[in-house]
C-alpha positions as CSV (number, residue, x, y, z in Angstrom):
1,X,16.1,79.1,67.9
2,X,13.9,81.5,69.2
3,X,14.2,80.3,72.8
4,X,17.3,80.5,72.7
5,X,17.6,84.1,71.3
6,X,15.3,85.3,73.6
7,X,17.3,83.5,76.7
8,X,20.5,85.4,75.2
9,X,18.6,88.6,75.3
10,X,17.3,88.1,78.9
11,X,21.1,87.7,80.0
12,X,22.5,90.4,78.1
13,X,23.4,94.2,80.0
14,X,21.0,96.6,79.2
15,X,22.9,99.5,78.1
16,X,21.8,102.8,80.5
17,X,19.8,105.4,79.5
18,X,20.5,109.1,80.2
19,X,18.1,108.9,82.4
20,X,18.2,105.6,83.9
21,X,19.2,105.7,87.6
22,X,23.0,103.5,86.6
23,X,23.3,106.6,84.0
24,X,22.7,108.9,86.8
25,X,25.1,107.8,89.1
26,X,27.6,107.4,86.7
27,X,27.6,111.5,85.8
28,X,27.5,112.0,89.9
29,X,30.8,109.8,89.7
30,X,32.4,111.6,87.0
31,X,31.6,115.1,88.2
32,X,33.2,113.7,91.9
33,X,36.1,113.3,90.1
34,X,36.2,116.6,88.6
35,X,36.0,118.4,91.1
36,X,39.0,116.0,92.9
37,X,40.9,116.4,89.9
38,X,40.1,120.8,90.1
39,X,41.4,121.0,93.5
40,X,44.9,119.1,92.7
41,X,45.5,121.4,89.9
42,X,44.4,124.0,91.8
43,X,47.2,122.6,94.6
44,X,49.8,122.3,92.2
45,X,49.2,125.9,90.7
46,X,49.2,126.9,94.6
47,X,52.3,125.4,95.6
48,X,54.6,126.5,92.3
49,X,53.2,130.1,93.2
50,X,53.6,130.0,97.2
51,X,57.5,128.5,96.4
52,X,58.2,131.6,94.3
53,X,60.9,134.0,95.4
54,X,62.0,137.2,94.8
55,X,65.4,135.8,92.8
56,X,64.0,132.5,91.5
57,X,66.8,129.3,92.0
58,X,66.4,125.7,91.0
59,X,65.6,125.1,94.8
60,X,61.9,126.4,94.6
61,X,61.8,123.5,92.2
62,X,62.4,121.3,94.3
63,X,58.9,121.4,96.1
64,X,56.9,121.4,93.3
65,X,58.7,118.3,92.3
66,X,58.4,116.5,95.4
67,X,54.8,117.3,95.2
68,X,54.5,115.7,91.7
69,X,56.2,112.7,92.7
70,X,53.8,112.4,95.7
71,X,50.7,113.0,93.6
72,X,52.4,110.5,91.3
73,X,51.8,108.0,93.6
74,X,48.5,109.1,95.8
75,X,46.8,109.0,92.2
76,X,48.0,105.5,91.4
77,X,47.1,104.3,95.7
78,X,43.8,105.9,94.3
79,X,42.9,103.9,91.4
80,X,44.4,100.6,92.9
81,X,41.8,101.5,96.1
82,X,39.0,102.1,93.8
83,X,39.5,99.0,91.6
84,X,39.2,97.2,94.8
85,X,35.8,95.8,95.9
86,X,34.2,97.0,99.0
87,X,34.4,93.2,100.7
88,X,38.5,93.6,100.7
89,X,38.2,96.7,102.8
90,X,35.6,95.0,105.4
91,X,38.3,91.8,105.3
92,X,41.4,94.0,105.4
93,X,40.0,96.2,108.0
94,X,41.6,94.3,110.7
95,X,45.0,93.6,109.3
96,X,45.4,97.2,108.4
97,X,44.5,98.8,111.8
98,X,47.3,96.2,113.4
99,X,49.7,97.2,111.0
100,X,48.8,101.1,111.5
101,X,49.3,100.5,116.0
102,X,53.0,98.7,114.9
103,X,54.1,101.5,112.9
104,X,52.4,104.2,116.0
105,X,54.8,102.0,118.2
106,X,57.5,101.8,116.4
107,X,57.9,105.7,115.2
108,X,58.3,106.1,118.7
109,X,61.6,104.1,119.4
110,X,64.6,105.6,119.0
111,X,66.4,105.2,115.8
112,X,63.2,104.5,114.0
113,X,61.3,107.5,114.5
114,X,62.2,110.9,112.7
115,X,62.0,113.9,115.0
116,X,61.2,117.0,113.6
117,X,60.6,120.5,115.5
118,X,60.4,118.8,118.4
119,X,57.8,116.0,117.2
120,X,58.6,112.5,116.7
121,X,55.8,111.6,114.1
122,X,58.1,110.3,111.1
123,X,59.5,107.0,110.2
124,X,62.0,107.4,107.2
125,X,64.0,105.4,105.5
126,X,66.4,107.2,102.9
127,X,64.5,109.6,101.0
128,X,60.9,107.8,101.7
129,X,59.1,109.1,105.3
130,X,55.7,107.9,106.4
131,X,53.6,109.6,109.0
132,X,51.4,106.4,110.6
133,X,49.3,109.0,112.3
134,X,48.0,109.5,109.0
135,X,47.5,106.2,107.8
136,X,45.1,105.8,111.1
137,X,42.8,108.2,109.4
138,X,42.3,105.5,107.6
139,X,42.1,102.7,109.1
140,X,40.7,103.3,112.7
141,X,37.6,103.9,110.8
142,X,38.0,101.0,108.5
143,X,38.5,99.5,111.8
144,X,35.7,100.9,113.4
145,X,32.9,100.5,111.0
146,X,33.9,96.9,110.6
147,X,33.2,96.7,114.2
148,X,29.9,98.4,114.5
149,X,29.4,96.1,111.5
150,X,30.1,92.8,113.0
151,X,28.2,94.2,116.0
152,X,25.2,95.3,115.0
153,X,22.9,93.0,116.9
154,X,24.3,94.1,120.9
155,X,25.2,97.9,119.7
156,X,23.0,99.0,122.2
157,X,24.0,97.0,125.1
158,X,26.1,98.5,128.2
159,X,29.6,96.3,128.4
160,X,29.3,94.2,124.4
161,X,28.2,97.1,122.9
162,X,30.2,99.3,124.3
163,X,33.8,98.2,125.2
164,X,34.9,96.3,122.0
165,X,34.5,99.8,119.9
166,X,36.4,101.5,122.7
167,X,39.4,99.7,122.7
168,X,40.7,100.6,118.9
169,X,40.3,104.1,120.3
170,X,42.0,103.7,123.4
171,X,45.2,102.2,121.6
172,X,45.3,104.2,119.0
173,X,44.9,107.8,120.3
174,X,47.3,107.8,123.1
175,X,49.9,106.5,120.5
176,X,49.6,109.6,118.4
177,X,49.3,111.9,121.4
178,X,53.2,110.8,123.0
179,X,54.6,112.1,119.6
180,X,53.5,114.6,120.8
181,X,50.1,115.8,118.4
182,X,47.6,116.8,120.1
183,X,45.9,118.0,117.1
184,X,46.0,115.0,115.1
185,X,44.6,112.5,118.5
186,X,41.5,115.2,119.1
187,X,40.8,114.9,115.0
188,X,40.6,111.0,115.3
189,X,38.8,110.8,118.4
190,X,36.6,113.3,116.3
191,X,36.6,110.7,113.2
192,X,36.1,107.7,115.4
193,X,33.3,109.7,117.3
194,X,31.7,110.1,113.4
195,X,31.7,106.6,113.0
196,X,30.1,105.6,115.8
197,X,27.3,108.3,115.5
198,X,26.5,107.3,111.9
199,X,27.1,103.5,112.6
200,X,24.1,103.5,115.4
201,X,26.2,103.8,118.9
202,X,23.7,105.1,121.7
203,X,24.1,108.9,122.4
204,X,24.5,107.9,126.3
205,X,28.4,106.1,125.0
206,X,29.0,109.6,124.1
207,X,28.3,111.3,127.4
208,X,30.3,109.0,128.9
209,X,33.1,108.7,126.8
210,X,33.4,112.5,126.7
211,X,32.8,112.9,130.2
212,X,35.8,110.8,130.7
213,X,37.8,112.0,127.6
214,X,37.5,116.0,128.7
215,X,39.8,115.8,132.2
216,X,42.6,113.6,130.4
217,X,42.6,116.4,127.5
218,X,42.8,119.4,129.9
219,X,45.6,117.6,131.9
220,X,47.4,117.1,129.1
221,X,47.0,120.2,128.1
222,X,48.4,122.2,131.4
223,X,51.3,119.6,131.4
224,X,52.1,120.7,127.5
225,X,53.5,124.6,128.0
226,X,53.5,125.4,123.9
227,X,49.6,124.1,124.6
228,X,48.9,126.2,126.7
229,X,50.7,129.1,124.8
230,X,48.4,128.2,121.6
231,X,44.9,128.7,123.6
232,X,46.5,132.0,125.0
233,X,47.8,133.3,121.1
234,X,44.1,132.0,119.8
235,X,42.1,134.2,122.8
236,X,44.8,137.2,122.8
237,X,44.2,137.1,118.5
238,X,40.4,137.8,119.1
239,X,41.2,140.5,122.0
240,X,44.4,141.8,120.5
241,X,46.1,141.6,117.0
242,X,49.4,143.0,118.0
243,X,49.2,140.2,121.1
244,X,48.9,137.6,119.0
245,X,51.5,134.5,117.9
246,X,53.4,135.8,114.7
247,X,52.1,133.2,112.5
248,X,48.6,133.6,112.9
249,X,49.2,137.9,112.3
250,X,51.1,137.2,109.2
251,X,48.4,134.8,108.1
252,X,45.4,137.4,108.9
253,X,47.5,139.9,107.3
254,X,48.2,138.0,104.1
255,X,44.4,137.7,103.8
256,X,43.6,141.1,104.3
257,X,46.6,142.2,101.7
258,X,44.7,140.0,98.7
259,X,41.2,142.3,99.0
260,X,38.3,141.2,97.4
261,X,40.7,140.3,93.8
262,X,44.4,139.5,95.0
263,X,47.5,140.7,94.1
264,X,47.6,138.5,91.3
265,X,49.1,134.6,90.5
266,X,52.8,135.2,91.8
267,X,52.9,138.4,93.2
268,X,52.2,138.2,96.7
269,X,54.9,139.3,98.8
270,X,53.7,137.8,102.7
271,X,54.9,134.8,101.1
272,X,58.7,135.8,101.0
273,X,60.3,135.0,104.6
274,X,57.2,136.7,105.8
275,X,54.5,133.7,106.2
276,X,55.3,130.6,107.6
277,X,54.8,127.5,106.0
278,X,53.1,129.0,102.6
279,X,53.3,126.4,101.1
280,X,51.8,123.8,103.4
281,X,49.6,124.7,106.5
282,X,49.2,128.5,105.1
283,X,48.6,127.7,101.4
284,X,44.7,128.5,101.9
285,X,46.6,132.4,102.9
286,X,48.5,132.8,99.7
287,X,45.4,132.1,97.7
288,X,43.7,134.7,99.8
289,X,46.5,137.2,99.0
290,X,47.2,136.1,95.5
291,X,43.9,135.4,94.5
292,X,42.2,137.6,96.8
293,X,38.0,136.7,98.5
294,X,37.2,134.8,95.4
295,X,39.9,132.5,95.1
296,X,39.1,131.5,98.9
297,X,35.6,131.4,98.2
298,X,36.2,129.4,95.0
299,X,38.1,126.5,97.2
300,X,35.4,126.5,99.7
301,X,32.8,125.9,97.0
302,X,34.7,123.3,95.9
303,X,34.8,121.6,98.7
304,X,31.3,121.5,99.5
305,X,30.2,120.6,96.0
306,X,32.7,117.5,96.4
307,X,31.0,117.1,100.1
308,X,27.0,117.6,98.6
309,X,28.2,115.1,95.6
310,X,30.2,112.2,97.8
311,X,26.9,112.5,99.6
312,X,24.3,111.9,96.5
313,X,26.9,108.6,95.8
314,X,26.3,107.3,99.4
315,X,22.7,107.9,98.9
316,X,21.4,104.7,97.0
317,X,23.7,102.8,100.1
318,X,22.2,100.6,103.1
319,X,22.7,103.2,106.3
320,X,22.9,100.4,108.1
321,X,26.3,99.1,106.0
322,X,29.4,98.5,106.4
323,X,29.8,100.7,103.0
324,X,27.6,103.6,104.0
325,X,29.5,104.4,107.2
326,X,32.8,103.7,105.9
327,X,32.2,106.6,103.0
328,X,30.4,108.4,104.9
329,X,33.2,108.8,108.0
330,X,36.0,108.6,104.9
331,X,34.2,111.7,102.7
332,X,33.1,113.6,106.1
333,X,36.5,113.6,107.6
334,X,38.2,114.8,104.5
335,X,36.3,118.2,104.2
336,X,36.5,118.6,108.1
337,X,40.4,118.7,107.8
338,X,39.8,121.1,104.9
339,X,37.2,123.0,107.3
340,X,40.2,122.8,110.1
341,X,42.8,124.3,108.1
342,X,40.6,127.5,106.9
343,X,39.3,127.9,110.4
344,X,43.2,127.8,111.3
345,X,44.5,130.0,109.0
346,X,41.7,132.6,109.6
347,X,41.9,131.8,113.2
348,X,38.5,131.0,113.9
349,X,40.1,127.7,116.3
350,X,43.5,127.6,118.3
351,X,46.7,127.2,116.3
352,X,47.5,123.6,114.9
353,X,49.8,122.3,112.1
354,X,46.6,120.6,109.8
355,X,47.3,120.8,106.0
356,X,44.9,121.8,103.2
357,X,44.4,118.2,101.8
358,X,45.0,117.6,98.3
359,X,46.2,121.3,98.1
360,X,49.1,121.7,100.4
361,X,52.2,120.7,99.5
362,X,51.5,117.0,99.4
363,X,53.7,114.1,101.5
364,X,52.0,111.0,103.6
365,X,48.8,113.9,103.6
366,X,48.5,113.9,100.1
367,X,48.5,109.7,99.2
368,X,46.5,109.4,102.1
369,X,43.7,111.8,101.2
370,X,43.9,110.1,97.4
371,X,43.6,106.7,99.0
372,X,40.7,107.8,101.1
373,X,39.1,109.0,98.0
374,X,39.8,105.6,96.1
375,X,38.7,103.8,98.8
376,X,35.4,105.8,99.1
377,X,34.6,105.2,95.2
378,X,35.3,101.7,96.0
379,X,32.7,101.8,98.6
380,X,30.0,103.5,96.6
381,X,30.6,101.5,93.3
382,X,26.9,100.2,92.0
383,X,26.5,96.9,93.8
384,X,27.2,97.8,96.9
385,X,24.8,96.8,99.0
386,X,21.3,99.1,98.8
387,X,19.0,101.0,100.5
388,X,16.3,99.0,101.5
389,X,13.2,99.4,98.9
390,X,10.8,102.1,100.3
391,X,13.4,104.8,101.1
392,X,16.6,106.3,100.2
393,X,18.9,104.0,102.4
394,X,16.6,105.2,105.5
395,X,17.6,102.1,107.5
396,X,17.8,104.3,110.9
397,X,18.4,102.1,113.8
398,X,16.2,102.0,116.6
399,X,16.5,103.3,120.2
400,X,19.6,105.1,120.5
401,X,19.7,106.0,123.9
């Protein structure tokens, strides 16, 4: 009998200390979703605020509604994607980037695609749109790091190691780019470009794949006039305020109206007729009006406590996994388009139509930030594969040029 108890015991989960390393990363989980769950109220608060006018109607409802129902269902994609293990998303990988090039084709054929200010990016169907421009945030790095994954033993050969991890770009870019969004292909090649950097590419693929990449973005750029008129407004806004393109003065001037305290929750004006888009690219303004320097500083803090946190969950992962680069592209991409959207509205970068994710008011953005959040979870859930013993998932790869 005392074999057998003792076998029983030997089997049995050993509940975590507090300061067990399971304990540990446990809290870093639960304070990662904190600070998720902060900036979605802090959205919502945002968004009822920035849809305020000066004789309030049952139509300013109507945003924050549609923003409920769309954080309705990014939080359920969210939980679905981080009950998931991380070997579905390494399977699925290839099925899903397929399925994201279909839809990239197909919201381009007339009758299927939604055009909208001149951009055909939509595919709707009744009430429901989908942007697939958005869904290939996610999975042309799914893609990618499955790739670099499965490749891993000629990475740092010429034509194997190079052309394969190409081609997902190559398809998928140009696709996104006829809709015409030029801000959207330059931010995937960016996220693709992560991947491959963090996955182990050699730095000479880069200088070649930008060297190549850089004529075909500056031709498309003089063919594009409104293109052209962006990098003018941007230059002419560091030169000359009263030069510059109307959005990007009432945006700089909605920041400067909130001081250093704001105006107060609901009383900025800029946002009535006066801003553009308040309550979706120029959110991060409002709070600068309403809330004044330390609401904008407050968002930005969040964001890089939910970046320095995402990062101490990758930390007990393999570098050299599947899982590591996945989260690692997934988390990094997700501040950068939060980075992208401050630099815009503070016009630090040329003009572009980037939302604040899980803060603007939400749409295909929204569920596809949550989902890249549930997915990342997923990837960093204990038992993913580890760091190899004798350092903190310091599995570098060799030569990389």
């Amino acid at each position: 009998m005392t074999d057998v108890n003792q076998r029983r015991e030997a089997y049995e989960p050993v509940a975590p200390t507090d300061h067990s390393p399971l304990a540990t990363h446990h809290s870093i989980r639960s304070l990662f979703l904190c600070l998720i769950c902060v900036l979605l109220g802090f959205g919502v608060l945002m968004i009822h605020s920035a849809s305020i006018t000066s004789k309030p109607t049952d139509w300013e409802e109507v945003y924050l509604r549609r923003h409920l129902m769309w954080l309705a269902i990014g939080v359920v994609s969210a939980a679905v994607a981080a009950r998931l293990p991380s070997r579905f998303w390494r399977r699925a990988a290839p099925g899903l980037f397929v399925v994201t090039l279909i839809l990239l084709a197909a919201v381009l054929v007339p009758g299927i695609g939604r055009q909208v200010k001149g951009a055909q990016r939509w595919i709707r169907y009744g009430s429901f749109s989908i942007q697939p421009s958005e869904l290939a945030k996610i999975t042309l790095t799914l893609f990618l790091c499955y790739l670099v994954d499965r490749m891993r033993p000629v990475l740092t050969t010429w034509v194997r190691g190079m052309l394969p991890l190409v081609v997902p770009l190559v398809f998928a870019v140009p696709l996104v780019l006829m809709q015409p969004d030029l801000g959207t292909s330059v931010f995937l090649a960016s996220t693709g470009a992560t991947a491959l950097f963090v996955g182990g590419w050699p730095i000479r693929n880069f200088v070649l794949g930008g060297a190549a990449a850089v004529p075909g973005l500056i031709a498309v750029v003089q063919r594009k006039p409104y293109m052209m008129q962006r990098i003018t407004g941007f230059v002419a806004t560091c030169t000359d305020l009263n030069a510059a393109p109307y959005h990007l003065k009432q945006s700089l001037i909605t920041l400067g109206t909130g001081g250093l305290w704001g105006s107060g929750l609901g009383k900025g004006w800029q946002k009535l007729s006066f801003l553009p888009e308040a309550n979706t690219d120029f959110v991060f303004a409002v709070i600068g009006e309403e809330l004044g320097l330390l609401g904008t500083l407050t968002v930005i803090a969040l964001w890089v406590g939910l970046f320095l946190t995402g990062l101490r969950l990758l930390r007990p992962l393999d570098r050299t996994s599947f899982e590591y680069i996945a989260g690692f592209t997934l988390l990094t991409q997700l501040v950068l388009q939060a980075a992208l959207n401050v630099a815009v509205v503070t016009a630090m970068v040329p003009p572009k139509g980037i939302s604040h994710p899980l803060v603007s008011c939400g749409g295909s953005n929204l569920v596809v930030s949550l989902t890249a959040l549930g997915i990342f979870l997923s990837l960093t859930r204990t038992g993913s594969p580890l760091a190899p013993a004798g350092g903190e998932g310091s599995g570098v790869r060799g030569e990389r040029l």
